[in-house]
Kinemage of the C-alpha trace (Angstrom):
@kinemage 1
@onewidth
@group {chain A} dominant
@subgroup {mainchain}
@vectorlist {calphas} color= white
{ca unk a 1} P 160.966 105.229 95.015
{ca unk a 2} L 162.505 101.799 95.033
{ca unk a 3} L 164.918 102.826 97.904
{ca unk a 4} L 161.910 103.028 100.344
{ca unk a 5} L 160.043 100.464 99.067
{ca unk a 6} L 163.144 98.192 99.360
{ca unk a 7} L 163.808 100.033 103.198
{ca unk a 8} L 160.145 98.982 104.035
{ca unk a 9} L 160.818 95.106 102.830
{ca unk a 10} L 164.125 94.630 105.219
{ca unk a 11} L 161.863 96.933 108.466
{ca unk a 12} L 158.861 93.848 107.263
{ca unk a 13} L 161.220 91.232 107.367
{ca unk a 14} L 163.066 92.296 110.607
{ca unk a 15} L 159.806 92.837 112.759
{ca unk a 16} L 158.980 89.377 111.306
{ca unk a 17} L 162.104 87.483 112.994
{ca unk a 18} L 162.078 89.799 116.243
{ca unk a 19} L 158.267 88.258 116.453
{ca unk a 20} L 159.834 84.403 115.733
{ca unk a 21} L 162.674 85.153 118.321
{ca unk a 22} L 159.761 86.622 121.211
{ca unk a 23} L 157.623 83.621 120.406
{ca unk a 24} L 160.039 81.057 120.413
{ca unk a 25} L 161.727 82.505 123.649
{ca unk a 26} L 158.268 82.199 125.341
{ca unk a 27} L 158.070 78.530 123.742
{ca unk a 28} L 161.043 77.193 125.084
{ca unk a 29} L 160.688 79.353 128.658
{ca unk a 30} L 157.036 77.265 128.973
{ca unk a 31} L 158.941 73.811 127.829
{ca unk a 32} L 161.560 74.693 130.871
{ca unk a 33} L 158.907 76.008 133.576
{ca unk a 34} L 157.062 72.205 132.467
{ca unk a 35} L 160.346 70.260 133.698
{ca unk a 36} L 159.899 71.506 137.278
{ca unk a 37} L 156.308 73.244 137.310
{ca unk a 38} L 152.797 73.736 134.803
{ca unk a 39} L 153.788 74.499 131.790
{ca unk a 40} L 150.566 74.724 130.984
{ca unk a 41} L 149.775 77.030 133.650
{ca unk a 42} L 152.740 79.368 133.173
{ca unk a 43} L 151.639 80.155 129.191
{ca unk a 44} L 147.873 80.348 130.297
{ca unk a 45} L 148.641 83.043 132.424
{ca unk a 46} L 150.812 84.890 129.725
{ca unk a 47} L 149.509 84.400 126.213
{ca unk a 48} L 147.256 87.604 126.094
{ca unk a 49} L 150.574 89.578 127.434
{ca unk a 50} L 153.065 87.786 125.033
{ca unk a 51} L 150.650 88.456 122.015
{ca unk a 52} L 150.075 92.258 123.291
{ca unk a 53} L 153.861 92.331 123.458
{ca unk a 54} L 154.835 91.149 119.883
{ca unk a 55} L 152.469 93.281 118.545
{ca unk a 56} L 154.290 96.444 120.280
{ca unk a 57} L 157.753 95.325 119.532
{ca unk a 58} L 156.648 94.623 116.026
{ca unk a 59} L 154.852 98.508 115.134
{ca unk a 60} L 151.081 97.546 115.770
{ca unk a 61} L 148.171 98.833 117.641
{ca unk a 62} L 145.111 97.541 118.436
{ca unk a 63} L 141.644 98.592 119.119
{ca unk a 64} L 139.299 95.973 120.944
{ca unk a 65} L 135.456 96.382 121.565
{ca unk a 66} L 132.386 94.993 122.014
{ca unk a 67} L 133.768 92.869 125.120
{ca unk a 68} L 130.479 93.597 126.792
{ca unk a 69} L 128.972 91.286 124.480
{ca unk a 70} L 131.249 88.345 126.265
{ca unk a 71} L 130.083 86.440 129.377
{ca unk a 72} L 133.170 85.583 130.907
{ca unk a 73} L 131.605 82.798 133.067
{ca unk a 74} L 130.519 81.328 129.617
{ca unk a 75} L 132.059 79.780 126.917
{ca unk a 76} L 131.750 79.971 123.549
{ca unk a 77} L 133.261 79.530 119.840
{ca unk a 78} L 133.959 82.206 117.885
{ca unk a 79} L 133.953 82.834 114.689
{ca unk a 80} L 134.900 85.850 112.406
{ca unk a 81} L 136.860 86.896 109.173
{ca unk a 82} L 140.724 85.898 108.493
{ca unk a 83} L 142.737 88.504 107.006
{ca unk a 84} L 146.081 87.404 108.005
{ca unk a 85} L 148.429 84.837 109.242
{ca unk a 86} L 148.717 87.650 112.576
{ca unk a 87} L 144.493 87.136 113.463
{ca unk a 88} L 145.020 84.788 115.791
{ca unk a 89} L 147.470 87.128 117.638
{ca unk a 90} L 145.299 89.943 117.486
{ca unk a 91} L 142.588 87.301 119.331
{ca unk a 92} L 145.033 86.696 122.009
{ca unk a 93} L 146.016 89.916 122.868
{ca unk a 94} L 142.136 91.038 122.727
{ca unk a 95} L 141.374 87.940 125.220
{ca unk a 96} L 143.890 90.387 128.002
{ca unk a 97} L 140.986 92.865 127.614
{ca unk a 98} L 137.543 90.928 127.016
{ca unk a 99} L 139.315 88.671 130.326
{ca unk a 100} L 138.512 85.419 128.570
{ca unk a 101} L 141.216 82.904 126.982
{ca unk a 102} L 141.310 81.463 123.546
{ca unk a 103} L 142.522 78.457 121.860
{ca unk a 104} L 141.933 77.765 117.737
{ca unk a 105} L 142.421 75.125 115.143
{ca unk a 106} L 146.310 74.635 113.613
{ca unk a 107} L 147.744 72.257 110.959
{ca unk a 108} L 148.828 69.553 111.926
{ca unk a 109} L 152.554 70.304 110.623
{ca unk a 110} L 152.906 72.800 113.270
{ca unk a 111} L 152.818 70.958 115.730
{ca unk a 112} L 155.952 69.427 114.661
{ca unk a 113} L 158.101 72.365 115.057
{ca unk a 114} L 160.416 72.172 118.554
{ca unk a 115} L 158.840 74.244 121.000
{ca unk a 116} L 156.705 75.437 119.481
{ca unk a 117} L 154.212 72.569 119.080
{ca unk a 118} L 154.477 72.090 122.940
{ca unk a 119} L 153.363 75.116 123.659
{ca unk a 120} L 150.257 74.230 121.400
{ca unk a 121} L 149.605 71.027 123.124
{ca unk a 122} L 149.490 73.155 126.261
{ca unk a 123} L 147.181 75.870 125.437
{ca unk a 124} L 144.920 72.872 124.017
{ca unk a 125} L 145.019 73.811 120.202
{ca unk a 126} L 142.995 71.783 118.179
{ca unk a 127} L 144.704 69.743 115.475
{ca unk a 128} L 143.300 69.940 111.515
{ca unk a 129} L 144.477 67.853 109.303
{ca unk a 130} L 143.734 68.283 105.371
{ca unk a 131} L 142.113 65.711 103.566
{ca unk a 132} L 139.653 62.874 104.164
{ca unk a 133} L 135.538 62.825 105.713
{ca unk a 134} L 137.664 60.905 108.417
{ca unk a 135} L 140.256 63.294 109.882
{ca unk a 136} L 138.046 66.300 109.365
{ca unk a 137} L 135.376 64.667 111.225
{ca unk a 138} L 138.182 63.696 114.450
{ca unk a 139} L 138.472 67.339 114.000
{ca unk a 140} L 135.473 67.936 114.333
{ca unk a 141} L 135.523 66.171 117.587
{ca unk a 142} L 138.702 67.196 119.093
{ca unk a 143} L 137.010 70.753 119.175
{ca unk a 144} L 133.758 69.299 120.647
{ca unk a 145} L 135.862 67.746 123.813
{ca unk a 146} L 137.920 70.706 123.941
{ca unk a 147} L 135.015 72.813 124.283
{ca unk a 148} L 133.101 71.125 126.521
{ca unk a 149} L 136.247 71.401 129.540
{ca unk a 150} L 135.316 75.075 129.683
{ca unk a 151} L 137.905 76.312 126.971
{ca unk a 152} L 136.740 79.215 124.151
{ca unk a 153} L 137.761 77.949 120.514
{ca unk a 154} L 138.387 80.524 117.735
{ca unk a 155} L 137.569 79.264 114.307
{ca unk a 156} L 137.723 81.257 110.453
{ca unk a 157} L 134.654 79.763 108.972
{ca unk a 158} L 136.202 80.753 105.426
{ca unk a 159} L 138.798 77.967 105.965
{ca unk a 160} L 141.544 80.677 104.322
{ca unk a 161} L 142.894 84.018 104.288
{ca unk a 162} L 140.813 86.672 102.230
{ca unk a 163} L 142.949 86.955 98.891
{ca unk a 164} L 142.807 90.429 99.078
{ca unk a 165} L 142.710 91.440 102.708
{ca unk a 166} L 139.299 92.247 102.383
{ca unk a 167} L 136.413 90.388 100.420
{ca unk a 168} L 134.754 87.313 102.499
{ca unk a 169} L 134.784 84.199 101.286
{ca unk a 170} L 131.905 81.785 101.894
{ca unk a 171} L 131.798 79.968 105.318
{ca unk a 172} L 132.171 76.438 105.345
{ca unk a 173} L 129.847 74.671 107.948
{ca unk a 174} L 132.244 72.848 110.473
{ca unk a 175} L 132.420 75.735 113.005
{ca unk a 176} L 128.758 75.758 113.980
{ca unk a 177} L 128.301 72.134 113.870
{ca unk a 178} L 131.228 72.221 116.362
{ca unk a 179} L 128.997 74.868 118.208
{ca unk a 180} L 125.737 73.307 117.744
{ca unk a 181} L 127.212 69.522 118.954
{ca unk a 182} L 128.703 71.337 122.127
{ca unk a 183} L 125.621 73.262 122.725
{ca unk a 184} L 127.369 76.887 122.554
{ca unk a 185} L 126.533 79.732 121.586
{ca unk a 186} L 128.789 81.765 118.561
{ca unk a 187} L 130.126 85.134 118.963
{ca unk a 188} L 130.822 87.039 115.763
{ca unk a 189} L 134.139 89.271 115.232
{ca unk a 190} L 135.227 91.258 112.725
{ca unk a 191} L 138.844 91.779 112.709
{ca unk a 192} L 140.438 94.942 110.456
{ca unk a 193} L 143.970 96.460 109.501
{ca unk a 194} L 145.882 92.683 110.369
{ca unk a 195} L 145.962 92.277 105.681
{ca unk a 196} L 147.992 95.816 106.448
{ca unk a 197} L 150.351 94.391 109.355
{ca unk a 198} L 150.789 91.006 107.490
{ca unk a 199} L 149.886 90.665 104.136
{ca unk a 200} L 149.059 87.740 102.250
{ca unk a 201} L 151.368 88.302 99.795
{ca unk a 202} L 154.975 88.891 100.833
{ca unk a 203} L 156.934 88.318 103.995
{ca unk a 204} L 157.474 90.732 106.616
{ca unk a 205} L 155.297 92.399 109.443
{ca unk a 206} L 154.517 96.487 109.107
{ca unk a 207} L 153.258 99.006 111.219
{ca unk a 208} L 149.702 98.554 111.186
{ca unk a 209} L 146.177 100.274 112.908
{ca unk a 210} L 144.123 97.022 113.891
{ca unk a 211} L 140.843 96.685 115.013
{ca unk a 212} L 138.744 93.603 116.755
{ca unk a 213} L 134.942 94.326 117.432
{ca unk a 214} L 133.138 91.464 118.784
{ca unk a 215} L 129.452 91.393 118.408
{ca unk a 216} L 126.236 89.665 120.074
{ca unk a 217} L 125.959 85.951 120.853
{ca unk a 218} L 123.899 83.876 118.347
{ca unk a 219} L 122.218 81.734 120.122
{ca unk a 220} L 122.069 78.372 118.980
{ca unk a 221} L 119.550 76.297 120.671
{ca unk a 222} L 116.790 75.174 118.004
{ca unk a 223} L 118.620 75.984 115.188
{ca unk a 224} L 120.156 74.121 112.353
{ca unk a 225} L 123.646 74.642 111.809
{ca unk a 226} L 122.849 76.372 108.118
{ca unk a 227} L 120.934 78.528 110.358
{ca unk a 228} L 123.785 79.678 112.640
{ca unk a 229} L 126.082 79.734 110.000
{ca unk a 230} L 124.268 82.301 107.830
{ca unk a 231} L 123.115 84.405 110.704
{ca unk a 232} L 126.633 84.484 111.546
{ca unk a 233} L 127.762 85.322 108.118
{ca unk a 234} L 125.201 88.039 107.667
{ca unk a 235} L 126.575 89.556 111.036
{ca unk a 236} L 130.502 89.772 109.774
{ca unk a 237} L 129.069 90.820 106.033
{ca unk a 238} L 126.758 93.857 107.270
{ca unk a 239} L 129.858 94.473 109.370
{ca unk a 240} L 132.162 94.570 106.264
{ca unk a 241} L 129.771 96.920 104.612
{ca unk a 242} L 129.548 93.508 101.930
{ca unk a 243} L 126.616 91.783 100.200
């Protein structure tokens, strides 16, 4: 009745600030380490760990395959669907596994917040901001550089979480433009249970099955970047079991 669904709300919202407090520990431990060593080095070495670690402290599980599909002396962008605000920490603690690391795209606000936004600037995330041709298209470029120093980017072509935790909304192009001005190839992934462990709606974090299958490269050479997008898209739909 409304006693557990009440019980379930304070557990949500409790696994929720343990996972603020764990990231912001490992935020300020890298800011330290960077007064009298590499920062950058030091959260490099632990991100896949850190993410695997919130996730156990926080009542999740996770499933990875398809790692076989991953060159690890490549890299690559990736691209797949976005469920929840907790995807990108499901693609960190995956990287432990598939041995490759992963940085992504952020608003720009975030990296305003103490810490926190250092530890950003150190694992090379790409700053977005909202608005004009202009600053998408510094994006754009950003990504490209970033990229081509031998980093793996992970971008959600739908530009927004699925409002129901399921459905896929249509891609927008700038991920395999990124891909096709880098000359990359794009790996696929479907991510699964994350609208469970974090939903959309609401505020807390709750025990949750999740799965990350990554599939085949696309290759991109002689292809437009329509092209790779919809072959990409087709990939994650069939995967969805969606039209």
């Amino acid at each position: 009745g409304i006693r557990k669904t009440v019980m379930k709300k304070i557990g949500g919202i409790l696994r929720f600030l343990k996972a603020v407090i764990f990231v912001l520990n490992y935020a300020i431990a890298t800011y330290i380490v960077n007064i009298f060593g590499n920062g950058e080095k030091f959260l490099k070495q632990r991100t896949s760990s850190g993410a695997k670690k919130v996730m156990d402290i926080t009542g999740a599980s996770i499933t990875v395959s398809g790692t076989e599909n991953i060159d690890t002396n490549k890299h690559y962008i990736f691209v797949g669907n976005h469920r929840s605000y907790t995807d990108i920490l499901v693609i960190f603690a995956a990287g432990g596994i598939a041995g490759c690391h992963f940085t992504f795209m952020a608003k720009k606000e975030l990296f305003h917040i103490p810490f926190l936004g250092k530890a950003m600037q150190f694992l090379h995330v790409i700053s977005v901001e909202r608005g004009s041709t202009s600053k998408a298209m510094k994006s754009l470029l950003e990504a490209i550089e970033v990229i081509k120093t031998g980093r793996n980017v992970v971008i959600f072509p739908e530009g927004t979480r699925s409002n129901d935790g399921h459905t896929l909304s249509p891609f927008k192009k700038g991920a395999f433009t990124i891909a096709k001005r880098a000359e990359v190839d794009v790996i696929p992934f479907v991510i699964e249970g994350t609208e469970k462990y974090m939903p959309k709606k609401g505020f807390g974090m709750y025990k949750a099955d999740v799965s990350i299958k990554f599939y085949p490269p696309i290759y991109t050479h002689d292809k437009t970047d329509a092209e790779i997008m919809n072959e990409a898209e087709n990939v994650i739909k069939e995967a969805l079991c969606q039209k």
